[in-house]
Chimera marker file (.cmm) of the C-alpha trace (Angstrom):
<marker_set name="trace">
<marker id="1" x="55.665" y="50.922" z="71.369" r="1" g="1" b="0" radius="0.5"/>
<marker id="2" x="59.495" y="51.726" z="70.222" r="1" g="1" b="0" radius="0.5"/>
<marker id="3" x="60.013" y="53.079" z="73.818" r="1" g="1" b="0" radius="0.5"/>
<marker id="4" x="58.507" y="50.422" z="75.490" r="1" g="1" b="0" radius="0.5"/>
<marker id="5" x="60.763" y="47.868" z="73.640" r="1" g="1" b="0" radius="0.5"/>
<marker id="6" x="63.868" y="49.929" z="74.353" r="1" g="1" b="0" radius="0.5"/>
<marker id="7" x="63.180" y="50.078" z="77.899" r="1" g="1" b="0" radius="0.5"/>
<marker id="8" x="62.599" y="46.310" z="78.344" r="1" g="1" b="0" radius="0.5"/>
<marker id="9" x="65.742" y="45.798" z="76.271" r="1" g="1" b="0" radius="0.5"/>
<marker id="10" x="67.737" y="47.896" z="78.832" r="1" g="1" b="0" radius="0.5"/>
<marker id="11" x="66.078" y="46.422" z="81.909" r="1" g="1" b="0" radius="0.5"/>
<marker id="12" x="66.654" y="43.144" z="80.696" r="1" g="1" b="0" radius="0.5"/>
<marker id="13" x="69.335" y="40.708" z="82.869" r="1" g="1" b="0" radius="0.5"/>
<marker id="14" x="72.764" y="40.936" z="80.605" r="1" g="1" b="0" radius="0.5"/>
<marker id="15" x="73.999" y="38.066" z="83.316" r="1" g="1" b="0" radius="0.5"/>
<marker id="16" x="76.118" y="38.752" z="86.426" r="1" g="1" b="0" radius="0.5"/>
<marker id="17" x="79.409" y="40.103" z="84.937" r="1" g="1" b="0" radius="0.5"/>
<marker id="18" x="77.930" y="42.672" z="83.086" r="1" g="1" b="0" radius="0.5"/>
<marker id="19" x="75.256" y="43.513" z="85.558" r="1" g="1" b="0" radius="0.5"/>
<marker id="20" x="78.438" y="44.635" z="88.176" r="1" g="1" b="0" radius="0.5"/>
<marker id="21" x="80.137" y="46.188" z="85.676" r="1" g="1" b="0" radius="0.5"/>
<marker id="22" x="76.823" y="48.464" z="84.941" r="1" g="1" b="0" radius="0.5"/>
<marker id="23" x="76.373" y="48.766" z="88.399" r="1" g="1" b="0" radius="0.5"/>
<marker id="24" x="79.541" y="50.070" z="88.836" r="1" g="1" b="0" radius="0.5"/>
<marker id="25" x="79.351" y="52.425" z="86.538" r="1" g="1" b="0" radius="0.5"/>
<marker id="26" x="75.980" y="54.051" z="87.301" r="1" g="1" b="0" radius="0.5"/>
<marker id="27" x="76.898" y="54.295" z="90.681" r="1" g="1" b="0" radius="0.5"/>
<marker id="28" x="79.918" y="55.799" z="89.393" r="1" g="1" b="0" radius="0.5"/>
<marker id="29" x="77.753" y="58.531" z="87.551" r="1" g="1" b="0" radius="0.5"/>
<marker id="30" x="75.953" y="59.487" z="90.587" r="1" g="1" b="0" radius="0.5"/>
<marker id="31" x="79.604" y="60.006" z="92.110" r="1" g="1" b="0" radius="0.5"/>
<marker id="32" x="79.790" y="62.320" z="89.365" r="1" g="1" b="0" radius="0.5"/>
<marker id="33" x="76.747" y="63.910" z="89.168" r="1" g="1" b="0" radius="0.5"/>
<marker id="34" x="76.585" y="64.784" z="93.326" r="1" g="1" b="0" radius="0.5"/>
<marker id="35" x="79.714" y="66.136" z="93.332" r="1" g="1" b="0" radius="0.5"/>
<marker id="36" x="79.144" y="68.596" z="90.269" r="1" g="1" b="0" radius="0.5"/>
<marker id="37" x="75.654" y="69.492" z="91.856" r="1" g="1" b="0" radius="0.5"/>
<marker id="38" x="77.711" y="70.539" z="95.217" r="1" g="1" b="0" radius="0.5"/>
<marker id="39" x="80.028" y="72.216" z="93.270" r="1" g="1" b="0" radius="0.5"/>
<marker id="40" x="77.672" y="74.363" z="91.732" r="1" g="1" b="0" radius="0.5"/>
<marker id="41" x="76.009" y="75.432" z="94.694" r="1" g="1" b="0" radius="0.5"/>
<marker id="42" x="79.021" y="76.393" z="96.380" r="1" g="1" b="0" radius="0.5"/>
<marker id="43" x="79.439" y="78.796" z="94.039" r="1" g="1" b="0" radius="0.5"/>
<marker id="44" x="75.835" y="79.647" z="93.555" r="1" g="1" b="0" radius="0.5"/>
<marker id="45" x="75.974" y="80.490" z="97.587" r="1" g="1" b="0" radius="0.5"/>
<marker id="46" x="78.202" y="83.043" z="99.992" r="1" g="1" b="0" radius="0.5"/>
<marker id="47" x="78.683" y="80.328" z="102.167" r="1" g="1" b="0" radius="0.5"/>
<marker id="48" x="81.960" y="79.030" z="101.082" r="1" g="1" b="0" radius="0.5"/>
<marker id="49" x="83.208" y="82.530" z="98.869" r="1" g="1" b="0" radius="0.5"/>
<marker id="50" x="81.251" y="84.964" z="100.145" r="1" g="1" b="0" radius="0.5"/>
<marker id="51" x="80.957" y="87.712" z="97.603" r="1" g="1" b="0" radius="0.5"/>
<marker id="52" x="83.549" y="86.939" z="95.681" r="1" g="1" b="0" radius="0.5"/>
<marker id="53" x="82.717" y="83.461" z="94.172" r="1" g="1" b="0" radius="0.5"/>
<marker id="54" x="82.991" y="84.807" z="90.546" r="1" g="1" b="0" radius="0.5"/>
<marker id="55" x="86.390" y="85.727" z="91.161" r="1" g="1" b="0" radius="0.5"/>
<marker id="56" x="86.872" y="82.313" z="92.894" r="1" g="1" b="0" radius="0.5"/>
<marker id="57" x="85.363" y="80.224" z="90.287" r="1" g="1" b="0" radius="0.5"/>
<marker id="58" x="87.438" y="80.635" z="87.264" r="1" g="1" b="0" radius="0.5"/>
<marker id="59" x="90.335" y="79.551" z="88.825" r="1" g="1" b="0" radius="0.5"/>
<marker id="60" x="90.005" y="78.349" z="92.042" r="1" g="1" b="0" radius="0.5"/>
<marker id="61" x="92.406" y="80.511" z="94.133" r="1" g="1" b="0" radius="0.5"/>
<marker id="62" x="91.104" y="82.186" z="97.172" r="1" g="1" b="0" radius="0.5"/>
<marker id="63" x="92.576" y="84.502" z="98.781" r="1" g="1" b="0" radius="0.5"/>
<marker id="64" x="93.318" y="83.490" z="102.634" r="1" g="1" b="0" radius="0.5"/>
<marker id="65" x="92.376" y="85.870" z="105.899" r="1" g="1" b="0" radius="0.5"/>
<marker id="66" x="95.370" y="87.006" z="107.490" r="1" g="1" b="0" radius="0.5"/>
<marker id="67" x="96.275" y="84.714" z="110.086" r="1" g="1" b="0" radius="0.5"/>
<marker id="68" x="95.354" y="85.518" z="113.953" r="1" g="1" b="0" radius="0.5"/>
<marker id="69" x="97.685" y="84.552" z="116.639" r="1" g="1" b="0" radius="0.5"/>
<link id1="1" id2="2" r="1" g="1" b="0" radius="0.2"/>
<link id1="2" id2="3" r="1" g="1" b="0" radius="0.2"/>
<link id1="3" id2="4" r="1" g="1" b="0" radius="0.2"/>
<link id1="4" id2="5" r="1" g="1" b="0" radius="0.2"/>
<link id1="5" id2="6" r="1" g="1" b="0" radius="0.2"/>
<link id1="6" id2="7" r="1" g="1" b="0" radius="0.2"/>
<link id1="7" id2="8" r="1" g="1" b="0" radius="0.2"/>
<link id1="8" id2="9" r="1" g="1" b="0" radius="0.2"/>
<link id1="9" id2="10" r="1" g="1" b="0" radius="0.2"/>
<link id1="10" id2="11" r="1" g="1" b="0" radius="0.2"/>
<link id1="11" id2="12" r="1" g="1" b="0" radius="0.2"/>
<link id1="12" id2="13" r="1" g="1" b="0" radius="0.2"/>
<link id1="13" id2="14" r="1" g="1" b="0" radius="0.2"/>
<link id1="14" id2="15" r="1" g="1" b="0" radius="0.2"/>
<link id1="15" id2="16" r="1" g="1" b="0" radius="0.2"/>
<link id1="16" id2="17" r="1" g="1" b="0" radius="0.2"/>
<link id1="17" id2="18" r="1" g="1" b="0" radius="0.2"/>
<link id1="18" id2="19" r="1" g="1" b="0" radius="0.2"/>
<link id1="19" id2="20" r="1" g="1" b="0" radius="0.2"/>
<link id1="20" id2="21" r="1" g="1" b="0" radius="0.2"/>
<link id1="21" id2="22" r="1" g="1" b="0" radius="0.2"/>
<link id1="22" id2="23" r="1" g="1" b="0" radius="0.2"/>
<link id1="23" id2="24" r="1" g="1" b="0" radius="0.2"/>
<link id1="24" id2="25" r="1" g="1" b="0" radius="0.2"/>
<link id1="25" id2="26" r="1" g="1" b="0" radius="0.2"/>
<link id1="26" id2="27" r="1" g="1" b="0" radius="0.2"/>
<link id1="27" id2="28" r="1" g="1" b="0" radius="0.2"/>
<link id1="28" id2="29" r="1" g="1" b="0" radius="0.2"/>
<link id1="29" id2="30" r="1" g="1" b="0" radius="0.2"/>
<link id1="30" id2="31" r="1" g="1" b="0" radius="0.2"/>
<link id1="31" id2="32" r="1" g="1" b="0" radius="0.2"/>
<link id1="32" id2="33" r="1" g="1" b="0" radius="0.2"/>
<link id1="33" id2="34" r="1" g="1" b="0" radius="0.2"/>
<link id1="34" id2="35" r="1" g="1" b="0" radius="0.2"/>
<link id1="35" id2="36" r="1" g="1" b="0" radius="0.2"/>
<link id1="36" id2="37" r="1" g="1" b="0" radius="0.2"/>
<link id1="37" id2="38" r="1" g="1" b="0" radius="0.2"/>
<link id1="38" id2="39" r="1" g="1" b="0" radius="0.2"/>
<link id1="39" id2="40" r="1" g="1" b="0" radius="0.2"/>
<link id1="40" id2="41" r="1" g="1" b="0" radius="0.2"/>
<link id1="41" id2="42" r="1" g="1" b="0" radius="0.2"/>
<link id1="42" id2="43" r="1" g="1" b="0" radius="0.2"/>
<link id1="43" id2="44" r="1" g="1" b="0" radius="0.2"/>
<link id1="44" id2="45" r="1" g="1" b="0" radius="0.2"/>
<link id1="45" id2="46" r="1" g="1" b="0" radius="0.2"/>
<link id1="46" id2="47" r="1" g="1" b="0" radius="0.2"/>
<link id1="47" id2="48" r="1" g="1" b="0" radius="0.2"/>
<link id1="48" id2="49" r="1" g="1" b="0" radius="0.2"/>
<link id1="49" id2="50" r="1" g="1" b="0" radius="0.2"/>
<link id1="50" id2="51" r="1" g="1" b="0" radius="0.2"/>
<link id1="51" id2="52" r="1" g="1" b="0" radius="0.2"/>
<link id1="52" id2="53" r="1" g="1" b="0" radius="0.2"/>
<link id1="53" id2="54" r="1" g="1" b="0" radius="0.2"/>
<link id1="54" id2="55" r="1" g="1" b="0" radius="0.2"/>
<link id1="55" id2="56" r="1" g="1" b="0" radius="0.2"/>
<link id1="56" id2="57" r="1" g="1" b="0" radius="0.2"/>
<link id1="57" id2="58" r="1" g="1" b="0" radius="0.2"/>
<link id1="58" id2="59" r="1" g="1" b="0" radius="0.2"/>
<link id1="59" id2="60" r="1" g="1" b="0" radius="0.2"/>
<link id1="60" id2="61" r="1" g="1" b="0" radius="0.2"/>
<link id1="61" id2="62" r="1" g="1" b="0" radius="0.2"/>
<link id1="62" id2="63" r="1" g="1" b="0" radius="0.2"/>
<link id1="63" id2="64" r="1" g="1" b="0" radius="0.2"/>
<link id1="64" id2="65" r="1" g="1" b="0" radius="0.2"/>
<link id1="65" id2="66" r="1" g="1" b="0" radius="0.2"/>
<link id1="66" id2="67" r="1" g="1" b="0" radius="0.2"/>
<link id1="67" id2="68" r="1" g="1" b="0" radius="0.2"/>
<link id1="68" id2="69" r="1" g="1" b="0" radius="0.2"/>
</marker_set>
């Protein structure tokens, strides 16, 4: 029962003001959360570093291709 009451306590209208401001936010978090998830599978994948995303990763320098003219 202790869940269900904290549930309907969160789910419950805290009036318009608020609910933008929460709104805000959790959109905010999803920001958050897709970028780290892209992030992470960048590095988890040659695509972007190839073989040498554990070199990349630490520090985030890559090392450039010569450039073709």
């Amino acid at each position: 029962m202790l869940c269900n009451h904290v549930l309907d306590d969160f789910t419950n209208d805290w009036g318009p003001e608020i609910d933008r401001e929460v709104e805000t936010y959790v959109k905010g978090l999803q920001v958050v959360d897709l970028m780290g998830g892209l992030l992470g599978w960048s590095f988890n994948t040659e695509r972007y570093f190839g073989k040498e995303a554990k070199v990349v990763k630490p520090n985030c320098l890559v090392t450039l291709l010569p450039r073709h003219k």
